[in-house]
N, C-alpha and C positions, 0 to 999 in steps of 0.2 A: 160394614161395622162402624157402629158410633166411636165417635172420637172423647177417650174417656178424659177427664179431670176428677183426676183421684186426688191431688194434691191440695185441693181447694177442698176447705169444713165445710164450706156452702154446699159444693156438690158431692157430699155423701166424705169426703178423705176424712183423715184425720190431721190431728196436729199433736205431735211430743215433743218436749223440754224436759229441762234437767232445775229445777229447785232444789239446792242444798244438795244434798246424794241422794234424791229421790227421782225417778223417770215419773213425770206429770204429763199422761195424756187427753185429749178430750174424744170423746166417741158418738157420732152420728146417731141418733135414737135408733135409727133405722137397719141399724148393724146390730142391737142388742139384740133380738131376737136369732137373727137367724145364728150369729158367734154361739149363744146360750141353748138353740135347739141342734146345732152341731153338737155343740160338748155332750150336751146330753145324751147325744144319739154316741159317741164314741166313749164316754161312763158304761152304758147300756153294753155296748158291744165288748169293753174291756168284763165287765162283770159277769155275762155271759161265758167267756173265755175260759176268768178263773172258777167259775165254777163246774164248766166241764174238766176242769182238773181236776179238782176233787173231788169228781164224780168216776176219774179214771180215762175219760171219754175227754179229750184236748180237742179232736178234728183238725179238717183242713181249711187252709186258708182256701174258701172258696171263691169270695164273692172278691171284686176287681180292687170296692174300696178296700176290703181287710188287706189287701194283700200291697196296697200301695203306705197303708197305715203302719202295719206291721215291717213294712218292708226297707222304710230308709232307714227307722228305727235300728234294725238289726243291723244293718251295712255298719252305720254310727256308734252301735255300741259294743257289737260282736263280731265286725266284720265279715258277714253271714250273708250270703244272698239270701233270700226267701225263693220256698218257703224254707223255715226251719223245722227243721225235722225233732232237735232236742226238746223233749219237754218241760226240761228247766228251764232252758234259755224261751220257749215261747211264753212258760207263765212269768217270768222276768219282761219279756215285752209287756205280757197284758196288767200286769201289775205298775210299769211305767205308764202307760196311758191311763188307766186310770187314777193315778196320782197327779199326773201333769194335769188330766183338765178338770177334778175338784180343785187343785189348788186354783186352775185360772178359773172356775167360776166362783169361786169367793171373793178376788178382786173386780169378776164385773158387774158393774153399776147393776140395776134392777130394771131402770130406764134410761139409761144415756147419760152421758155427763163426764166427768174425771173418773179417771182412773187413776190410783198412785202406785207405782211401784219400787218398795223398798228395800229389795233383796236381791241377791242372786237369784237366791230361789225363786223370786216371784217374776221375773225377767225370763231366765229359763222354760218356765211354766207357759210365759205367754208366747215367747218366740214357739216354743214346739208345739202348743196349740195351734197359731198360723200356718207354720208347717203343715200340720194333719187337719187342717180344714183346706189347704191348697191343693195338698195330693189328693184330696175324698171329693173335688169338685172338677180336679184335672182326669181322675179316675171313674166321674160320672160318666162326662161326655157330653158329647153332642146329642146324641139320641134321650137323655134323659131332663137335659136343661138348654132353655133356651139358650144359643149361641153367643148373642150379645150380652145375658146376661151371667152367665159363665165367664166371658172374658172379662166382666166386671170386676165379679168375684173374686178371681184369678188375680187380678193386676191390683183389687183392694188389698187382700191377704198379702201379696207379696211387697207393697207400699208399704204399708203399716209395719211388717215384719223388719224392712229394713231401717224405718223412721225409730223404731224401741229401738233396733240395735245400735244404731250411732248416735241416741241419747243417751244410752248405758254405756258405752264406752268410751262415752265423756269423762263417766265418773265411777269407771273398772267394773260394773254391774254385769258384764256380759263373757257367758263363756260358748255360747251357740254359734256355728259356722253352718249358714245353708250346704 
């Protein structure tokens, strides 16, 4: 395995600060894509979700990612191993994910660059998106993504997640605990 430097902008990391009570990060052009075709793919999966509720038909958490996405979720807010059986509490999950990552794709860039975050809310939004792009690429696997870059992935999402959260708790912005 390559020997990763995540911590360096140059090679792919990122870099967050704290300006006035805003979290100011900069994002590798190269992270835009796949961060924005993540969300997009777990919008699609949240929306699918709830409209199998209102269609009567919820189903099962089948597939490995739903079930690692759905799943610290529930631990975190229900105390609930997955799956969950209640149909309230699942369309409450699938109603959190899709609100967590519209809010985080409106704060990211189009192409790379700053990011500002000046809320709770929008802190919260970003940590629980890296969460649920960490578990959906820990939950691919070996057999579906190249190994080395899996653990890129892996060890990006989880840099970055902890670089917002000790820039927000500079300046009380953070209530997420991995």
């Amino acid at each position: 395995m390559k020997t990763l430097k995540i911590d360096s902008p140059f090679a792919g990391g990122t870099t967050w600060d704290v300006v006035d009570r805003t979290v100011i990060g900069a994002l590798p052009p190269s992270m835009i894509s796949t961060l924005r075709r993540g969300s997009e793919d777990f919008l699609w999966f949240a929306e699918r979700r709830i409209a199998a509720h209102q269609l009567g038909r919820p189903g099962r958490w089948d597939h490995p990612v739903e079930r690692e996405l759905l799943g610290w979720r529930s631990r975190l807010a229900f105390e609930l191993d997955p799956p969950v059986v209640v149909p309230e509490i699942d369309l409450k999950l699938s109603h959190w994910v899709r609100n967590t990552h519209q809010e985080f794709l409106r704060r990211l860039p189009e192409t790379g660059g700053m990011v500002q975050l000046a809320s709770v809310r929008d802190v919260d939004a970003w940590l629980h998106t890296l969460i649920d792009h960490y578990k959906a690429v820990k939950a691919a696997g070996a057999e579906q993504l190249d190994p080395d870059a899996r653990a890129t992935l892996m060890a990006w999402f989880r840099n970055t997640f902890f670089k917002i959260r000790q820039a927000a708790d500079r300046v009380g912005l953070t209530r997420v605990r991995p």
